[in-house]
C-alpha positions as CSV (number, residue, x, y, z in Angstrom):
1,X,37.6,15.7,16.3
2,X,34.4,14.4,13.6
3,X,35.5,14.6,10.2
4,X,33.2,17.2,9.0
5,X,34.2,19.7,12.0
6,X,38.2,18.9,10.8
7,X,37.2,20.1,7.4
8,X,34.7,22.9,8.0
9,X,37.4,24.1,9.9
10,X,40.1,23.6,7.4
11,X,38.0,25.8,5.2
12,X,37.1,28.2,7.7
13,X,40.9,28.9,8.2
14,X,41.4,29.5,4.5
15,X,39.3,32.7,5.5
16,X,41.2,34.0,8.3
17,X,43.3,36.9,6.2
18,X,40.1,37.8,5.1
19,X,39.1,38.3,8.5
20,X,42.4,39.8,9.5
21,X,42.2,42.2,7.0
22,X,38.1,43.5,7.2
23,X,39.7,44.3,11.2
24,X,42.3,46.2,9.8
25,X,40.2,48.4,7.9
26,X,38.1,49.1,10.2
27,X,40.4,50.0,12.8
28,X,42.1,52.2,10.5
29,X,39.1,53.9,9.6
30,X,36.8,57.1,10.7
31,X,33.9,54.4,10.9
32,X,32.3,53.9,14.0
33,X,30.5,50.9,12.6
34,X,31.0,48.4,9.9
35,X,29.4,44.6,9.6
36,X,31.8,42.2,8.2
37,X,29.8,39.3,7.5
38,X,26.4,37.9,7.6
39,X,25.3,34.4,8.1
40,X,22.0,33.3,6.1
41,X,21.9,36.7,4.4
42,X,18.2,37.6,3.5
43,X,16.9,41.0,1.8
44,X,13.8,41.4,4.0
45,X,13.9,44.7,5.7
46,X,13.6,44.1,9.6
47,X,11.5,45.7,11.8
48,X,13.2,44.8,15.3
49,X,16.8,43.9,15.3
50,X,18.3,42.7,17.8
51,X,21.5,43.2,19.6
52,X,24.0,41.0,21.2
53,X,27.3,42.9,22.3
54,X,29.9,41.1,24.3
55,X,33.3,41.0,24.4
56,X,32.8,37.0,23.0
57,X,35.7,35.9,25.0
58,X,34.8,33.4,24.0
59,X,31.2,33.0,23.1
60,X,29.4,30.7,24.9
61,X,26.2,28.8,25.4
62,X,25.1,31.5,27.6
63,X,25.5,34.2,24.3
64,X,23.8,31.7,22.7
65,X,20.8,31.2,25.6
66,X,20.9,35.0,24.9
67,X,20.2,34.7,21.3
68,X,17.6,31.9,21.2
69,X,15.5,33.2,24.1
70,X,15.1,36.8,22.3
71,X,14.6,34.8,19.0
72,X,12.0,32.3,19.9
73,X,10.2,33.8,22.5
74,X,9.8,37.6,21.1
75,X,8.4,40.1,23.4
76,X,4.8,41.0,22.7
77,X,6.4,44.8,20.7
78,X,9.2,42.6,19.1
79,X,7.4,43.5,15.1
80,X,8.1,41.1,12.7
81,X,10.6,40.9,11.0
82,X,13.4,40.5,13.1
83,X,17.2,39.9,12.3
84,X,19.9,39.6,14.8
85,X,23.3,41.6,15.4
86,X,26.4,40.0,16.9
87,X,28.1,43.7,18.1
88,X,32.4,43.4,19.1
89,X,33.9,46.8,20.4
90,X,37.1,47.3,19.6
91,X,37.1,50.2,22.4
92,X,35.4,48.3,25.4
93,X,35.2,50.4,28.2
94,X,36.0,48.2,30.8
95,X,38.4,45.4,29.4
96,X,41.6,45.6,28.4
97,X,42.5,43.1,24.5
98,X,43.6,40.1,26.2
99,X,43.8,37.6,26.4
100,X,42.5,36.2,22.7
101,X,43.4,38.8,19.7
102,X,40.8,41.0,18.5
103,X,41.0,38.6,15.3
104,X,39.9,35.7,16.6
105,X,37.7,37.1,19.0
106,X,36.3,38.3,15.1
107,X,36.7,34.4,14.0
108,X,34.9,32.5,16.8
109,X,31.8,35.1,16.6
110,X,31.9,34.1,12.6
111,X,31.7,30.3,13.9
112,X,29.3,31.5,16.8
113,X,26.8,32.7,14.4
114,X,27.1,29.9,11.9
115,X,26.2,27.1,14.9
116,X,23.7,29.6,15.9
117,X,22.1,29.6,12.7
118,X,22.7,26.1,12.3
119,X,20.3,25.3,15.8
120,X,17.7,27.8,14.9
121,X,16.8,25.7,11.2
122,X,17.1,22.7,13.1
123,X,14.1,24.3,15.7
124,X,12.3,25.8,13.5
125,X,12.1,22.3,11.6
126,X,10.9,20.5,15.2
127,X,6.9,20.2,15.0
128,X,7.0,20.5,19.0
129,X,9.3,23.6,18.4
130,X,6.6,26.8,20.0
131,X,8.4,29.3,18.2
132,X,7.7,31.0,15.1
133,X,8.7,28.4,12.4
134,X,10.6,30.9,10.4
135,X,13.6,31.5,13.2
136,X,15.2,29.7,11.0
137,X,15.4,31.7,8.2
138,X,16.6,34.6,10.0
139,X,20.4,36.8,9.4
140,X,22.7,37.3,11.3
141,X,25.4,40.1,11.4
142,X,28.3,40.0,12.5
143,X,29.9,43.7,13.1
144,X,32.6,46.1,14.8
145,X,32.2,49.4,16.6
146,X,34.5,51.8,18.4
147,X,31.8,52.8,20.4
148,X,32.0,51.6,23.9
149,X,28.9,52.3,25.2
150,X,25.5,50.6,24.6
151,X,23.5,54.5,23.5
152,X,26.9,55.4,21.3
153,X,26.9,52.0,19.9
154,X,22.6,52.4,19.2
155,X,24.0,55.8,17.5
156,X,26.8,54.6,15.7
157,X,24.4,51.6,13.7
158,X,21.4,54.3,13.0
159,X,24.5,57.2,11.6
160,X,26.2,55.0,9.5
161,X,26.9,55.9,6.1
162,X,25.7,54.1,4.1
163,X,23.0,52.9,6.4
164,X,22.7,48.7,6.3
165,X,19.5,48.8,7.9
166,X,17.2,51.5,5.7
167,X,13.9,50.1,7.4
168,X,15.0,52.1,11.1
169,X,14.6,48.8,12.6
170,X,14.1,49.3,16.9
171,X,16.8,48.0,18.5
172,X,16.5,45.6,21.5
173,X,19.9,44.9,23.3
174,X,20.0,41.5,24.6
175,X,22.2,41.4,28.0
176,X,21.9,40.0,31.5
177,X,21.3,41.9,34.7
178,X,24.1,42.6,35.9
179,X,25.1,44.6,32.2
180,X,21.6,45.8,32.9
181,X,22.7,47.5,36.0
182,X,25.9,48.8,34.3
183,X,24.0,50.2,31.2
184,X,21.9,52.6,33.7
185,X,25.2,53.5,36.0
186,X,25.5,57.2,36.2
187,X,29.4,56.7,36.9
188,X,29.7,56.2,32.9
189,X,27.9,59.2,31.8
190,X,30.2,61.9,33.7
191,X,30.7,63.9,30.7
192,X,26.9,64.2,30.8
193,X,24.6,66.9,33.3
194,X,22.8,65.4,34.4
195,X,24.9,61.7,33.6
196,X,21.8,59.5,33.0
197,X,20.3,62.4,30.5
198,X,22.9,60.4,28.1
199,X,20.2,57.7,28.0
200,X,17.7,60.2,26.5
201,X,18.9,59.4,22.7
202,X,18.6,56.0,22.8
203,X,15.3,55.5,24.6
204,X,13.4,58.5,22.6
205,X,14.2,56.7,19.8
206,X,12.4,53.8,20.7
207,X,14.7,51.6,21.5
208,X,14.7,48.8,24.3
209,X,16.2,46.9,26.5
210,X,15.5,42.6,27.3
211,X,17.5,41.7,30.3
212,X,17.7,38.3,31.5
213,X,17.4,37.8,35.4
214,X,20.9,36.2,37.1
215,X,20.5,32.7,38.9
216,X,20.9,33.5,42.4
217,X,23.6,31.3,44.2
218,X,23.7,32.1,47.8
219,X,27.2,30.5,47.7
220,X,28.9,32.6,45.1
221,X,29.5,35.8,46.3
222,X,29.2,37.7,42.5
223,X,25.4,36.1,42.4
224,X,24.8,37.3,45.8
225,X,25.8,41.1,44.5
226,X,22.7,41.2,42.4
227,X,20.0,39.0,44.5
228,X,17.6,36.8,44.1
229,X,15.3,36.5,41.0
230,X,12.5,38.8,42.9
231,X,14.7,41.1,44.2
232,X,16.1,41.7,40.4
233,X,12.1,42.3,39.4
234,X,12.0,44.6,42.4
235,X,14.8,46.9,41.1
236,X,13.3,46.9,37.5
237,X,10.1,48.0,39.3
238,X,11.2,50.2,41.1
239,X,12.5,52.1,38.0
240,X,9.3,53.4,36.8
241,X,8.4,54.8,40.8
242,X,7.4,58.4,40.2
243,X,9.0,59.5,43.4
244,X,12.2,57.8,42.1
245,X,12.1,54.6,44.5
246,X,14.7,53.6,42.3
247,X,17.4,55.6,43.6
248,X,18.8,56.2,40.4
249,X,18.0,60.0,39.8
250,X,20.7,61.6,37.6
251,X,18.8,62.4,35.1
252,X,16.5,59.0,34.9
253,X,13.2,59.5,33.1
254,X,10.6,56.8,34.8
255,X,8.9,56.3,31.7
256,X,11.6,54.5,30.6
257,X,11.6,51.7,32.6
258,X,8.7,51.2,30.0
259,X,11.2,50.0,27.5
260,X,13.2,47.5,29.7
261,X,12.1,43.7,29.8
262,X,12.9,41.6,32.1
263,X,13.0,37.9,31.2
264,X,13.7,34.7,33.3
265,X,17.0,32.7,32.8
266,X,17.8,29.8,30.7
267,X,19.9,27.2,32.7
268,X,22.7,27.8,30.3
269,X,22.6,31.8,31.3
270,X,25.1,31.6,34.1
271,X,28.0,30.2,32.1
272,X,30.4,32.8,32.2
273,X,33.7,33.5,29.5
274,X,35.7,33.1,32.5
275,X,34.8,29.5,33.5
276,X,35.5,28.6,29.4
277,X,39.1,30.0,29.3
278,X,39.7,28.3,32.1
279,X,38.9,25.2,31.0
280,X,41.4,25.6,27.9
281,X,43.9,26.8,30.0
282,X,43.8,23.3,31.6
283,X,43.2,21.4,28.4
284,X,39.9,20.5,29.3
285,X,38.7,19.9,26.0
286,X,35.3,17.8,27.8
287,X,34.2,20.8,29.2
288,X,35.1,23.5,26.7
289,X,32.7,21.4,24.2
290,X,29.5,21.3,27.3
291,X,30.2,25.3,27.5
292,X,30.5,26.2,24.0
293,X,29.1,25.3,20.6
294,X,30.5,22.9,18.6
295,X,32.3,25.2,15.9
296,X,33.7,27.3,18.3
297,X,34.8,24.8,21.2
298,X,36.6,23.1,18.0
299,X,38.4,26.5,17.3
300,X,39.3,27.2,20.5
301,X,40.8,23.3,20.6
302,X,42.7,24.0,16.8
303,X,44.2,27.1,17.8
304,X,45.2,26.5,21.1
305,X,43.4,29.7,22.1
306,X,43.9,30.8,25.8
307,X,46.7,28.8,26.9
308,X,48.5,32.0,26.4
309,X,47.4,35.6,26.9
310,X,47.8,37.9,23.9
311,X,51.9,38.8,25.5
312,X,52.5,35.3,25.3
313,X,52.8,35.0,28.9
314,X,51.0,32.4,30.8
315,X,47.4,33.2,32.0
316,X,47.5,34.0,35.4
């Protein structure tokens, strides 16, 4: 390991009860939603802030595809400025804490944001660089919520006392298609008649969605669930129908496909948390470091993260 990554990292560790402790608050708390640090804090107000929620287990080059797509390629209603939003549930709907702690899921989305900082400057200071040449002075947040879905988690930022964002920003969540597909699934609205009327909040106030198309592999069997590019652009068109051609009904208003974009994939999109932990597991430190940034392949390296589930028993 360089030098500078050992030391960075010795300092970042002098941190971690710090970290330990802002999660402890907030789990004890009635908040719903609390940021615990910023990297490259700025006072400008911003306009369109963006969202990236993920379990970061770990984060990858994929969250960060994610990330630098939204940032310097804005969509045409993206208003200036813009300031992005790492988002952690600690009440994820569908995954179960395991198998890194909550804690250092909180640490490597710290690092996360600091490398991702770190390659946005280095862009913006790249005369061939076609993005706007202040990407690199944007924040980044880094936050919690108990909120496990994407409209309670939109609620949860806009309610929160006191507010962190005063300028109403629009929110755009940043996710792939397949979260895309799971964001509009009636099966998680029950407790709502019709379920997909639980949408309503969330896209009456504005707010949007920028979903990134899968790669389509014929010979994996999960990216032959979703389709090919076109077919994903299909679906997404198929949303606005006025006789519902969508088959989503339940509630679905067609003017809101109006406020989901649909972007091509960066090559580093279909990188999946999965693939990374099992790379540690087998000590793979090569291809932890081609799948992750640097500070946080280097953390997950120093602590020995995912050898071990959070039981202590071996992965399976």
């Amino acid at each position: 390991m360089p030098s500078d990554m050992t030391s960075r990292l010795s300092k970042f560790k002098t941190s971690l009860p710090e970290i330990t402790s802002a999660l402890q608050s907030f789990t004890q708390s009635t908040s719903a939603f609390r940021i615990v640090r910023t990297v490259n804090p700025t006072n400008t107000p911003p306009k369109t802030l963006y969202i990236l929620d993920s379990s970061f287990n770990p984060p990858s080059i994929a969250h960060l595809a994610l990330a630098t797509s939204a940032i310097q390629s804005p969509g045409p209603r993206d208003e200036k400025p813009h300031r992005l939003l790492l988002l952690f549930s600690t009440h994820n709907a569908d995954k179960a804490p395991t198998p890194a702690a909550f804690e250092q899921r909180l640490a490597m989305m710290i690092l996360f944001a600091e490398d991702l900082s770190q390659t946005l400057k280095e862009h913006s200071r790249d005369d061939s660089n076609l993005g706007d040449v202040s990407i690199g002075d944007i924040s980044i947040d880094v936050a919690l919520t108990t909120a496990p879905y994407y409209t309670a988690k939109s609620e949860a930022i806009s309610n929160s006392s006191p507010t962190p964002y005063h300028s109403s920003p629009t929110h755009i969540h940043l996710l792939g298609f397949d979260t895309l597909t799971r964001f509009l699934a009636p099966k998680y609205y029950k407790e709502h008649s019709p379920p997909l009327s639980a949408l309503a909040p969330f896209f009456n106030a504005g707010h949007r969605l920028r979903a990134t198309t899968r790669p389509y592999n014929p010979s994996d069997p999960a990216s032959r669930a979703f389709g090919t590019e076109e077919e994903q652009q299909e679906y997404v068109t198929r949303l606005s129908k006025e006789d519902n051609e969508g088959g989503l009904g339940e509630g679905w208003k067609t003017e809101w496909a109006r406020q989901i974009e649909l972007v091509p994939p960066a090559k580093q999109t279909g990188v999946s948390s999965t693939r990374v932990r099992t790379a540690a597991k087998e000590g793979d430190w090569e291809t932890i470091r081609s799948l992750c940034t640097d500070g946080v392949a280097a953390w997950i390296q120093e602590e020995g993260l995912y050898g071990e589930d959070a039981s202590g028993k071996k992965m399976a």
